[in-house]
N, C-alpha and C positions, 0 to 999 in steps of 0.2 A: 438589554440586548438578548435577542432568540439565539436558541439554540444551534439554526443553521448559519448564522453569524459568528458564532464563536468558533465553530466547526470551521468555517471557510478560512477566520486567523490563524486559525492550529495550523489547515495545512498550509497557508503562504508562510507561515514560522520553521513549520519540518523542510519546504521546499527550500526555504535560502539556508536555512541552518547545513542541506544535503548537501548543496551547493558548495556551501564553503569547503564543505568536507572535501569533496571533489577536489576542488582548486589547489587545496594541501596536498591530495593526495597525488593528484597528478605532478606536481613540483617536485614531490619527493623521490617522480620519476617512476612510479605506476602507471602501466598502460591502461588505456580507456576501456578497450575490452573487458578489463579484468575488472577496474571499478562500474562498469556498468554490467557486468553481470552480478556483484553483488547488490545494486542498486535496486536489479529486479529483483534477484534472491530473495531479500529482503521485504519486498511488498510482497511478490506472493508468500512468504512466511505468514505478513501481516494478513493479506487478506483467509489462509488458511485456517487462521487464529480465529478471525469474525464468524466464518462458519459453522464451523467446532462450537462455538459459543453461543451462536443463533440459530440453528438449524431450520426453524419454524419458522422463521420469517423470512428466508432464502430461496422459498419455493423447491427446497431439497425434502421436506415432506407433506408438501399440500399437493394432494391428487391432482387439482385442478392446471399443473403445467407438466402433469405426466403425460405421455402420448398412452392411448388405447389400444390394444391390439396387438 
């Protein structure tokens, strides 16, 4: 199994596992608002984490998607 295979179960895994989470949470009588602002919270934490940790491969320091001028 490739890599971009394993990658695609991870996230249908994090998606119903989020899910569930959700389903709890809103039973428990949490507004959706509130759980889906941590929802994004959350990803962008995550996606902020990849860049900090990649920088070179994000196009955050290869000249070539900086504008000129």
């Amino acid at each position: 199994m490739g890599a971009s295979t394993t990658f695609v179960l991870l996230a249908e895994l994090f998606w119903g596992l989020a899910g569930r989470g959700v389903g709890i949470l809103m039973a428990d009588g949490w507004d959706a608002f509130v759980v889906s602002f941590y929802r994004v919270a959350s990803g962008l934490l995550c996606v902020l984490i990849w860049i900090i940790l990649r920088p070179q491969s994000r196009g955050l320091t290869n000249r070539q998607y900086r504008r000129n001028g």
